[in-house]
PDB file with one MODEL, atoms N, CA, C and O in Angstrom:
MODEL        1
ATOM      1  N   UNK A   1       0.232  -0.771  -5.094  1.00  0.00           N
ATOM      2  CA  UNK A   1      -1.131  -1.124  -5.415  1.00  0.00           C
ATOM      3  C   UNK A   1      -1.972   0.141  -5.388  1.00  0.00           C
ATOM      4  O   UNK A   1      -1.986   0.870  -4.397  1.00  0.00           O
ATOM      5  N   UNK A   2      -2.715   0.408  -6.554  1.00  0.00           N
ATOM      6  CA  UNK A   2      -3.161   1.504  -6.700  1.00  0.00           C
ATOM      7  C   UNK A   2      -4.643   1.354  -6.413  1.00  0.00           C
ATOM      8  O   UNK A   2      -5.251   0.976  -7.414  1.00  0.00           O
ATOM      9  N   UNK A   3      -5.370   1.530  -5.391  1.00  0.00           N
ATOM     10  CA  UNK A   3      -6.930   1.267  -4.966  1.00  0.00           C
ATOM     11  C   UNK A   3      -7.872   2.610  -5.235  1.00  0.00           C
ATOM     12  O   UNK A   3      -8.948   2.756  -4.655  1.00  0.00           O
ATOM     13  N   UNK A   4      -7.434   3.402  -6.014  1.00  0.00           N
ATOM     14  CA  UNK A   4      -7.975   4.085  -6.205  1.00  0.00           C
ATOM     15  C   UNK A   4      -9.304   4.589  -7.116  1.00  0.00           C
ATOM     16  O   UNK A   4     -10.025   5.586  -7.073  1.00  0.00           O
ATOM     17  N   UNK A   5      -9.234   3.002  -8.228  1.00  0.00           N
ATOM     18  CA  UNK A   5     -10.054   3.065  -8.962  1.00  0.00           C
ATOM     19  C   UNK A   5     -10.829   1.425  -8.927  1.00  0.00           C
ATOM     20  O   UNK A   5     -11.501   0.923  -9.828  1.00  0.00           O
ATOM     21  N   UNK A   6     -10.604   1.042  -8.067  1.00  0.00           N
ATOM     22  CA  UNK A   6     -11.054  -0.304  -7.225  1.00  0.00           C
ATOM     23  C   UNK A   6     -12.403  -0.277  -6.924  1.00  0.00           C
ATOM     24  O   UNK A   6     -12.713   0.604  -6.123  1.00  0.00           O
ATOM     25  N   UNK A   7     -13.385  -1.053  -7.370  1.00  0.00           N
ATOM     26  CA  UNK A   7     -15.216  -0.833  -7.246  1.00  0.00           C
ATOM     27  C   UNK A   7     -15.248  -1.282  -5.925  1.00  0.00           C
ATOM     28  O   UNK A   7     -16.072  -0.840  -5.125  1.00  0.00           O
ATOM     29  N   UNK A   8     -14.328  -2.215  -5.601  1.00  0.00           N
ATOM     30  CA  UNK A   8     -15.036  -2.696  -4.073  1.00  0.00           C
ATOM     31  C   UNK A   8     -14.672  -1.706  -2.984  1.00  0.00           C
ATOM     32  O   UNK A   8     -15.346  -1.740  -1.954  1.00  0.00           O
ATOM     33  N   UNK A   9     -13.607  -0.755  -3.099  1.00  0.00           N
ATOM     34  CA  UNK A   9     -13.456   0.442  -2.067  1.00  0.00           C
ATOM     35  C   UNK A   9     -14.516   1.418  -2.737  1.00  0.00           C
ATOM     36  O   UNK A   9     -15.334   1.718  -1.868  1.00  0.00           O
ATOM     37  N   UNK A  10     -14.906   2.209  -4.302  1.00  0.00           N
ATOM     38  CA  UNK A  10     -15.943   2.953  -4.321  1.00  0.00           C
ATOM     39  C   UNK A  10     -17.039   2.322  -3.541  1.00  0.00           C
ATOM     40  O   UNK A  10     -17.324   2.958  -2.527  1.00  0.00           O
ATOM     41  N   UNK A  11     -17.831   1.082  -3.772  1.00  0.00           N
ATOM     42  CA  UNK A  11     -18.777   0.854  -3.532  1.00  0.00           C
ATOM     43  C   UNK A  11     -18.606   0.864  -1.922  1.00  0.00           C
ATOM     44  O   UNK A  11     -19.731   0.843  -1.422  1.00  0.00           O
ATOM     45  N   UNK A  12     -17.747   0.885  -1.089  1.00  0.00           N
ATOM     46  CA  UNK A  12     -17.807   0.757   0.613  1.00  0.00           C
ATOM     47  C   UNK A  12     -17.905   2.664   0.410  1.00  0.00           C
ATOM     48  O   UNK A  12     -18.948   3.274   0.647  1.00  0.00           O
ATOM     49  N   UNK A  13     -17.071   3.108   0.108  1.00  0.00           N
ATOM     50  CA  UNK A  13     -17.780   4.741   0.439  1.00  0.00           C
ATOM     51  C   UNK A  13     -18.433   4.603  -0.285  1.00  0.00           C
ATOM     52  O   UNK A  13     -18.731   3.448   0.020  1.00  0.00           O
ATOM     53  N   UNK A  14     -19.221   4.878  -1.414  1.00  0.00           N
ATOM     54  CA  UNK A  14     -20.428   4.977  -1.604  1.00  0.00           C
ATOM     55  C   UNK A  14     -21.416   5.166  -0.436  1.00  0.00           C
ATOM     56  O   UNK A  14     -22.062   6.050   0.127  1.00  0.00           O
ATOM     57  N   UNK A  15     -21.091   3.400  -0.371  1.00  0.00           N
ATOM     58  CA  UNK A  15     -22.351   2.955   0.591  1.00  0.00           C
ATOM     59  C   UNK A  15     -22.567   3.300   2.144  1.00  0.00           C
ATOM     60  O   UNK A  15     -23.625   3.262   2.772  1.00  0.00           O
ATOM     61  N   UNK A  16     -21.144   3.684   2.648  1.00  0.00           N
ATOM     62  CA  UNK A  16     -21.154   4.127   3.883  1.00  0.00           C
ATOM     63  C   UNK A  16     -21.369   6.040   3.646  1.00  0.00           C
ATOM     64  O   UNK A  16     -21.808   6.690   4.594  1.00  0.00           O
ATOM     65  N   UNK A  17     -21.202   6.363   3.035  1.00  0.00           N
ATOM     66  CA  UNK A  17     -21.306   8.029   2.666  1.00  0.00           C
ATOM     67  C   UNK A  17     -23.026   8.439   2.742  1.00  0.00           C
ATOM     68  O   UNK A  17     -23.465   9.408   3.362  1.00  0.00           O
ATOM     69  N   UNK A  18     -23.916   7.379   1.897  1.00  0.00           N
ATOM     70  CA  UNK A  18     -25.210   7.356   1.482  1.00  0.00           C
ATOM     71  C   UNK A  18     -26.158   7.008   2.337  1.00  0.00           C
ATOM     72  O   UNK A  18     -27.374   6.908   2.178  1.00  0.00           O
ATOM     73  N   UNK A  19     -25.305   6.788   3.502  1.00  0.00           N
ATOM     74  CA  UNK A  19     -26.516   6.489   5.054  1.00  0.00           C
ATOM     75  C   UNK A  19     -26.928   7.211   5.740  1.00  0.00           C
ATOM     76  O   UNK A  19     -26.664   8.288   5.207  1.00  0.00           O
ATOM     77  N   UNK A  20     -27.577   7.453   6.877  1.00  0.00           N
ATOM     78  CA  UNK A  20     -28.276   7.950   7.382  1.00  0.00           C
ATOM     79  C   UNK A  20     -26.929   8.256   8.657  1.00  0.00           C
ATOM     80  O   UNK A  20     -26.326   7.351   9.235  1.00  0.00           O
ATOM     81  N   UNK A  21     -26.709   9.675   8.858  1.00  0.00           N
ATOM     82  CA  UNK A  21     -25.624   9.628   9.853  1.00  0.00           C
ATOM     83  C   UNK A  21     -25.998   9.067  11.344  1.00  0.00           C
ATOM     84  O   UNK A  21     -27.105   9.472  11.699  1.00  0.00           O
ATOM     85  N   UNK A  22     -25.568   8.522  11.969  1.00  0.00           N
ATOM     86  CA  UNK A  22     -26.054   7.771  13.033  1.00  0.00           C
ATOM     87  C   UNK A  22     -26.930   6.502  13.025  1.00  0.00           C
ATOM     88  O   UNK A  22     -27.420   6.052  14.060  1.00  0.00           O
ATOM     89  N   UNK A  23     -27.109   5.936  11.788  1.00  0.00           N
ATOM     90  CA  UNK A  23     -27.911   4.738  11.997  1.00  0.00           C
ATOM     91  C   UNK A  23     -26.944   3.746  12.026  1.00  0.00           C
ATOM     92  O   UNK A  23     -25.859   3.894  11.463  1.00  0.00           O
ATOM     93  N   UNK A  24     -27.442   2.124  13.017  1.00  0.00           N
ATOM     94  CA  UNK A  24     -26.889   1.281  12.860  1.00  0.00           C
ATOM     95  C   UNK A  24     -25.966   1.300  11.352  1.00  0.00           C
ATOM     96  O   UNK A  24     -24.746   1.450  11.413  1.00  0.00           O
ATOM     97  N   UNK A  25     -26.578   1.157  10.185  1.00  0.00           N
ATOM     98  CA  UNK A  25     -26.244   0.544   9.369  1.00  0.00           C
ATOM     99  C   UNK A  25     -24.800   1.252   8.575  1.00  0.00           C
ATOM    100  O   UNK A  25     -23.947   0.729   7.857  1.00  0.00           O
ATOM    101  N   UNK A  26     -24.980   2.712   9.082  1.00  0.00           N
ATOM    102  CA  UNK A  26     -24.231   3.658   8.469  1.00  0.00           C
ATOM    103  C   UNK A  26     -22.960   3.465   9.228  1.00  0.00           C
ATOM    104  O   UNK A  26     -21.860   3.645   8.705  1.00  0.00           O
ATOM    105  N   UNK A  27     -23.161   3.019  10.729  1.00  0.00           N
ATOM    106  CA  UNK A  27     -22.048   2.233  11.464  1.00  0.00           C
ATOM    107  C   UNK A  27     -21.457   0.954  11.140  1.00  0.00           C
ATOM    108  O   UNK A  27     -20.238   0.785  11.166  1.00  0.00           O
ATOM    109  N   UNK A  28     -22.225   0.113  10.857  1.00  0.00           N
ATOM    110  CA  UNK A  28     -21.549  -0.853  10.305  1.00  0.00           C
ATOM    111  C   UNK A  28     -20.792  -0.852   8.944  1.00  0.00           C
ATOM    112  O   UNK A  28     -19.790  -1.524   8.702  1.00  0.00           O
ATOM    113  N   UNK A  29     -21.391  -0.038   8.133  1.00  0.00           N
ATOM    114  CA  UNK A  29     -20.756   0.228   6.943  1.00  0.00           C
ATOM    115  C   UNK A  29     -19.211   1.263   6.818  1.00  0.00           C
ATOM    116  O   UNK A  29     -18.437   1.208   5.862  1.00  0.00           O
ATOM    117  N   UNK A  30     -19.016   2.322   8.254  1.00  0.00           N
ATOM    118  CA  UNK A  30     -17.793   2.633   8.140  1.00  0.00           C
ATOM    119  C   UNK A  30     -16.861   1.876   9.223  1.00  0.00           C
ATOM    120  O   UNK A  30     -15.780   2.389   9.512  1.00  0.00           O
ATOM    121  N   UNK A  31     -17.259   0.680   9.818  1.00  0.00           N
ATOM    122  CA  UNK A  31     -16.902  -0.235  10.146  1.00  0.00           C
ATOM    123  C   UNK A  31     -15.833  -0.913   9.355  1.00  0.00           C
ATOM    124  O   UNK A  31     -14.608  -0.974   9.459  1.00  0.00           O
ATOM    125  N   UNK A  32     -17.167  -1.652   8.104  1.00  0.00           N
ATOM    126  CA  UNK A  32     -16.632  -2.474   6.890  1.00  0.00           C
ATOM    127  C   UNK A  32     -15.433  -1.658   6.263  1.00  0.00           C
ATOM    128  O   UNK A  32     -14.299  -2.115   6.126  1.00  0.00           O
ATOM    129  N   UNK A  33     -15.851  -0.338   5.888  1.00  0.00           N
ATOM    130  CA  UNK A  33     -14.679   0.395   5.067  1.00  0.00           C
ATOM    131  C   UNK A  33     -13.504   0.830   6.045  1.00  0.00           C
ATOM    132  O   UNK A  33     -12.612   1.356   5.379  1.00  0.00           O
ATOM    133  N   UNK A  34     -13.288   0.801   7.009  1.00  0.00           N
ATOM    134  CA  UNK A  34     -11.833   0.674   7.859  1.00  0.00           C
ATOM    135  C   UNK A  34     -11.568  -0.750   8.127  1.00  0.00           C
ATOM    136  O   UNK A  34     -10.420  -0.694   8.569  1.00  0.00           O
ATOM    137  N   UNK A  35     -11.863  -1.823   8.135  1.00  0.00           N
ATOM    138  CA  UNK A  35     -11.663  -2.587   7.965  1.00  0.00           C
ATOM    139  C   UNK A  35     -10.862  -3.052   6.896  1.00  0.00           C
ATOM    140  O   UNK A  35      -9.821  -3.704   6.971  1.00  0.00           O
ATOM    141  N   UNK A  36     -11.601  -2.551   5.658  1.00  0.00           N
ATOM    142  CA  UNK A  36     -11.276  -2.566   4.388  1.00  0.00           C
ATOM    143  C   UNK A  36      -9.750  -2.076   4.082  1.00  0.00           C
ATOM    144  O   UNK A  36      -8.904  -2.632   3.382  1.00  0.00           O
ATOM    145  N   UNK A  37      -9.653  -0.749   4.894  1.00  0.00           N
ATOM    146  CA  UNK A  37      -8.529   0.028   4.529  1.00  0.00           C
ATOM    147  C   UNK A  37      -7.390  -0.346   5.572  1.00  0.00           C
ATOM    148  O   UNK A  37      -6.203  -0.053   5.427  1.00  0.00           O
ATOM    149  N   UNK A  38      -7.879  -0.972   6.542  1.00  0.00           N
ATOM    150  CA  UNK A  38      -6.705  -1.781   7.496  1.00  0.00           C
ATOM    151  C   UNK A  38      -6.090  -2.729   6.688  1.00  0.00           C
ATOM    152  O   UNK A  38      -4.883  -2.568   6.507  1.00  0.00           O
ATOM    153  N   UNK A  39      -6.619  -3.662   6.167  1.00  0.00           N
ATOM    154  CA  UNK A  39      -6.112  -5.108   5.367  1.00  0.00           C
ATOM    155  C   UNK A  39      -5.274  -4.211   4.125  1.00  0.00           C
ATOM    156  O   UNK A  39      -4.080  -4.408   3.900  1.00  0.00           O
ATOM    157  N   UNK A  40      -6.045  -3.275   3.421  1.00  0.00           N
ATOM    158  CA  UNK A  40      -4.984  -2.998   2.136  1.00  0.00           C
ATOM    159  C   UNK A  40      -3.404  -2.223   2.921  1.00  0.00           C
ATOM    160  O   UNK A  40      -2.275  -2.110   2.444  1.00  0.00           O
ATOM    161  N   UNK A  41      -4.010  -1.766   4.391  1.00  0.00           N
ATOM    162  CA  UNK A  41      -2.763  -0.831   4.556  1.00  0.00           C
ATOM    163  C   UNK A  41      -1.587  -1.801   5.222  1.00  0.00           C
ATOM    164  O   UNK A  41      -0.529  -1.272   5.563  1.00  0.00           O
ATOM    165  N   UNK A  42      -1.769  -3.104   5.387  1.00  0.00           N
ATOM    166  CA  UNK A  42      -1.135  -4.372   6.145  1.00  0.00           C
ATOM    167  C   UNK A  42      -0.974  -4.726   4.815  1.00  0.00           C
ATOM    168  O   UNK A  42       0.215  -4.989   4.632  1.00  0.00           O
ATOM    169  N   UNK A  43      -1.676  -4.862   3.730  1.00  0.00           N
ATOM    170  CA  UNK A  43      -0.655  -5.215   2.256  1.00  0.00           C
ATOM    171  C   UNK A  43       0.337  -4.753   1.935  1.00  0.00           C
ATOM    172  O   UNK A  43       1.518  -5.100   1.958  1.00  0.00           O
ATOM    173  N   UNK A  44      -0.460  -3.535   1.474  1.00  0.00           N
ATOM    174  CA  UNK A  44       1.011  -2.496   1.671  1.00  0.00           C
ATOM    175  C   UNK A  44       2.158  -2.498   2.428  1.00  0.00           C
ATOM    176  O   UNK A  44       3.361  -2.470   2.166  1.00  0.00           O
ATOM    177  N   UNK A  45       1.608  -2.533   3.260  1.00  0.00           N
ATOM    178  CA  UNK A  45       3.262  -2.551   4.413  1.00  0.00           C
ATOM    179  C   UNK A  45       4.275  -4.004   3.676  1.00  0.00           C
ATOM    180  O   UNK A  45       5.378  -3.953   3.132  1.00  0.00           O
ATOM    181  N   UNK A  46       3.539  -4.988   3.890  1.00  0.00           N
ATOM    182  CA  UNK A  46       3.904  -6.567   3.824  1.00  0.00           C
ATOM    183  C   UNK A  46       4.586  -6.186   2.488  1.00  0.00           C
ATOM    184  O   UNK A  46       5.789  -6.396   2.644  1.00  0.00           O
ATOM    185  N   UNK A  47       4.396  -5.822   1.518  1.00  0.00           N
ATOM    186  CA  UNK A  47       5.019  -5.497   0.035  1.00  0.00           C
ATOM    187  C   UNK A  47       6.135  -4.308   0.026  1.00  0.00           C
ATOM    188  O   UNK A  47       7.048  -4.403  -0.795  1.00  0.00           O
ATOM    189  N   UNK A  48       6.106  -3.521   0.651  1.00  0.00           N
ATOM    190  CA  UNK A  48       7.043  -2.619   1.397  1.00  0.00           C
ATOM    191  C   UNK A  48       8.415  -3.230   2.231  1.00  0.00           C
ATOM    192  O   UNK A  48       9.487  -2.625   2.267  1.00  0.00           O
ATOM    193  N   UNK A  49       8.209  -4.313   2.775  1.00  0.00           N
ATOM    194  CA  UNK A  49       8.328  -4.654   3.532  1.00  0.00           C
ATOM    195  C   UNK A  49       9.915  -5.905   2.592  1.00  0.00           C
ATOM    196  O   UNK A  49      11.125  -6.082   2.736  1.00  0.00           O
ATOM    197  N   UNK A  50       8.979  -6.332   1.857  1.00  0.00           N
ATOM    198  CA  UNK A  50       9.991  -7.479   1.230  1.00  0.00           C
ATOM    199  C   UNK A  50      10.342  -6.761   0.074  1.00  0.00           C
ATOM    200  O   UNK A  50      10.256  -7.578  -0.843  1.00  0.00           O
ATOM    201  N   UNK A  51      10.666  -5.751  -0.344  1.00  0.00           N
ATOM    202  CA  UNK A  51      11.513  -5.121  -1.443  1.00  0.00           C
ATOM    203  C   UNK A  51      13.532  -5.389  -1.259  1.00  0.00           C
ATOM    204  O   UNK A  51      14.266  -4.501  -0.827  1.00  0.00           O
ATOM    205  N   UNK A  52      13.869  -6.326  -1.558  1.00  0.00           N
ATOM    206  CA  UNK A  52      14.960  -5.991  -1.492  1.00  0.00           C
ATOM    207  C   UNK A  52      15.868  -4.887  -1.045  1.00  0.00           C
ATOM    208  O   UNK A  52      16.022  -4.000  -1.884  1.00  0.00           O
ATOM    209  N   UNK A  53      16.326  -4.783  -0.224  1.00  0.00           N
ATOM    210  CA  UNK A  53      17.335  -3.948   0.165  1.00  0.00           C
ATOM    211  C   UNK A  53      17.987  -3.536  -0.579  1.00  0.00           C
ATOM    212  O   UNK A  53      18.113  -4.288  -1.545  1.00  0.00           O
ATOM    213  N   UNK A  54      19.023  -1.800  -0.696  1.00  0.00           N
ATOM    214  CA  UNK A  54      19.186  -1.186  -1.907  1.00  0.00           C
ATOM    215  C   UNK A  54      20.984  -2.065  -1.693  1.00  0.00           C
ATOM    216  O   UNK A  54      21.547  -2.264  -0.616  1.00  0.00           O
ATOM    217  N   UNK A  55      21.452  -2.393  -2.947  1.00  0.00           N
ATOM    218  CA  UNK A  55      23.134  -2.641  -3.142  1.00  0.00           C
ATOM    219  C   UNK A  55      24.298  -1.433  -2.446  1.00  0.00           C
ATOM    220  O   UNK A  55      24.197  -0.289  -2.002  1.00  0.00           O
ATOM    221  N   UNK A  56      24.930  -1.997  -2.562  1.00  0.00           N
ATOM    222  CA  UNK A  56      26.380  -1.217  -2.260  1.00  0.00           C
ATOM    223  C   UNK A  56      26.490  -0.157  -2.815  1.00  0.00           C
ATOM    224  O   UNK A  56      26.099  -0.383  -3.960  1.00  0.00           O
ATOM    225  N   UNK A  57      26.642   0.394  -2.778  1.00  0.00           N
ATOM    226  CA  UNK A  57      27.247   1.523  -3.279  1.00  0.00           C
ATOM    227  C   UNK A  57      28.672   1.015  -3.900  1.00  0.00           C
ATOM    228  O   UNK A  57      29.321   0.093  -3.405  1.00  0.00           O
ATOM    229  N   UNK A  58      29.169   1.956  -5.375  1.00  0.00           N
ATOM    230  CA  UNK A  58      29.969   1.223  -6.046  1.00  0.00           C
ATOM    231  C   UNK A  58      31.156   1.967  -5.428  1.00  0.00           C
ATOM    232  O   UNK A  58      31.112   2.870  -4.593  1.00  0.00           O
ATOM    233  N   UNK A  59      32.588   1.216  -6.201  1.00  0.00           N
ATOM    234  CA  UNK A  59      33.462   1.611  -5.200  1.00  0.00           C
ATOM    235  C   UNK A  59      33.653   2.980  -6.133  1.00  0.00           C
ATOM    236  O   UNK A  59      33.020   3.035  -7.187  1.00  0.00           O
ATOM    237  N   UNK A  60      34.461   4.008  -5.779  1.00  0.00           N
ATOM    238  CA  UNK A  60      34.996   5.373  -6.223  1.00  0.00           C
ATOM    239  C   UNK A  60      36.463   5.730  -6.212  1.00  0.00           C
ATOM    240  O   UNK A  60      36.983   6.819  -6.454  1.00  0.00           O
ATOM    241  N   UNK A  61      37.146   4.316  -5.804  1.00  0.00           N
ATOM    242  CA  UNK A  61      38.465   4.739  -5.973  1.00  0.00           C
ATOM    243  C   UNK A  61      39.001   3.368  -6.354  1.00  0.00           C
ATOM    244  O   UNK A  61      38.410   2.314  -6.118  1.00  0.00           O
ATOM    245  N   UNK A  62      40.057   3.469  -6.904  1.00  0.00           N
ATOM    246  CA  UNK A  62      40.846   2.294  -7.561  1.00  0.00           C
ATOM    247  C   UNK A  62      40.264   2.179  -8.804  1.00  0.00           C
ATOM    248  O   UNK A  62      39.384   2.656  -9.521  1.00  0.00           O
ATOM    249  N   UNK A  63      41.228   1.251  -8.750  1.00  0.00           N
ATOM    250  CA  UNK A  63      40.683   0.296 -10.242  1.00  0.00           C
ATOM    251  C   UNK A  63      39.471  -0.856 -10.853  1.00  0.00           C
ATOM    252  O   UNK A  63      39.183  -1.267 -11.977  1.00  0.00           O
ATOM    253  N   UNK A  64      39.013  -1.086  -9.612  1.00  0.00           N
ATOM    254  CA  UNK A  64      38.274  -2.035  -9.377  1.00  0.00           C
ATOM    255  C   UNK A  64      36.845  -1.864  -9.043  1.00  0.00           C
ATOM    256  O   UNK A  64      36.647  -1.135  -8.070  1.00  0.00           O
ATOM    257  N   UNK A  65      35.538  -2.489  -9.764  1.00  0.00           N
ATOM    258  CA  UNK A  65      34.362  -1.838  -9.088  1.00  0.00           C
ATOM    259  C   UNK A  65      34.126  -0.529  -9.499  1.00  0.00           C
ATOM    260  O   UNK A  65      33.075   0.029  -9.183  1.00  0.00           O
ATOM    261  N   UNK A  66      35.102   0.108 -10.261  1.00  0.00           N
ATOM    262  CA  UNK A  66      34.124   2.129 -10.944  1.00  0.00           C
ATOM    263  C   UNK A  66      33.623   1.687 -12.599  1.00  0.00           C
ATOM    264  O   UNK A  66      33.687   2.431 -13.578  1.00  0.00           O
ATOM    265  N   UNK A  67      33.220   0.554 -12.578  1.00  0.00           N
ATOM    266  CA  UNK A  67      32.759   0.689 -14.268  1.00  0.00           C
ATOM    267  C   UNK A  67      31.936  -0.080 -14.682  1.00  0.00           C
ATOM    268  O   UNK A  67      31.220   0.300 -15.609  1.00  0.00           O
ATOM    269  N   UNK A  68      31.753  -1.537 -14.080  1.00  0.00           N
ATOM    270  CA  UNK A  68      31.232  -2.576 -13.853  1.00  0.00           C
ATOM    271  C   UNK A  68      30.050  -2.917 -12.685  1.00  0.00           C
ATOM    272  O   UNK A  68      30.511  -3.799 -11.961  1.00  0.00           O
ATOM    273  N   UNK A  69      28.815  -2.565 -12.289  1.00  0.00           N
ATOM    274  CA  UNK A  69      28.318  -3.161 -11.584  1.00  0.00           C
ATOM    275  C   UNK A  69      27.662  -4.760 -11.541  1.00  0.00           C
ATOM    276  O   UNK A  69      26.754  -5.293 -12.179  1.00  0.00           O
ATOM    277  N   UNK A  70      28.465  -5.180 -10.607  1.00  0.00           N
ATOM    278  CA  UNK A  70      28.424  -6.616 -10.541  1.00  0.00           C
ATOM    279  C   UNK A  70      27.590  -7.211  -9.821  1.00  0.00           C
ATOM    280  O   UNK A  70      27.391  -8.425  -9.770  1.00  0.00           O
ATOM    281  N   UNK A  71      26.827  -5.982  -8.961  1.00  0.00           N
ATOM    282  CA  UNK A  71      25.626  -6.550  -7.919  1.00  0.00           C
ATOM    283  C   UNK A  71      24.360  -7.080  -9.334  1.00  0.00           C
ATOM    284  O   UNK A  71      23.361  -7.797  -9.297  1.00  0.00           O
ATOM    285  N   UNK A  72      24.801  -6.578 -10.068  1.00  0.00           N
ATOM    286  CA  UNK A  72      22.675  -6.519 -10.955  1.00  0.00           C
ATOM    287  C   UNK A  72      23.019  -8.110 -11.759  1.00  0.00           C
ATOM    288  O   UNK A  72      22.159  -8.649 -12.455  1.00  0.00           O
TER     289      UNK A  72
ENDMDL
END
């Protein structure tokens, strides 16, 4: 997932960048945007996470299994 061109993460920096350093609001707003970036980084993982495991490796000797992959 590519969030890089995502308005609702510009608009949280934006809006947390454009505050007043130390005001309430500028706190709550890099609040919201780690917040923000916790949940996408728990997506991520979760999608990471259920990728199938990689196959066997094919066999390299005999006759059997060097020409044909039968896992796909």
């Amino acid at each position: 997932m590519d969030i890089t061109n995502s308005t609702s993460v510009n608009a949280a920096v934006s809006s947390a960048s454009n505050g007043t350093p130390g005001t309430v609001a500028n706190a709550a707003g890099m609040m919201v945007l780690r917040k923000a970036m916790d949940v996408q980084e728990a997506g991520a993982a979760a999608l990471l996470a259920a990728l199938p495991k990689a196959p066997a490796a094919l066999a390299t000797e005999g006759s059997l299994g060097r020409n044909v992959d039968t896992y796909a």
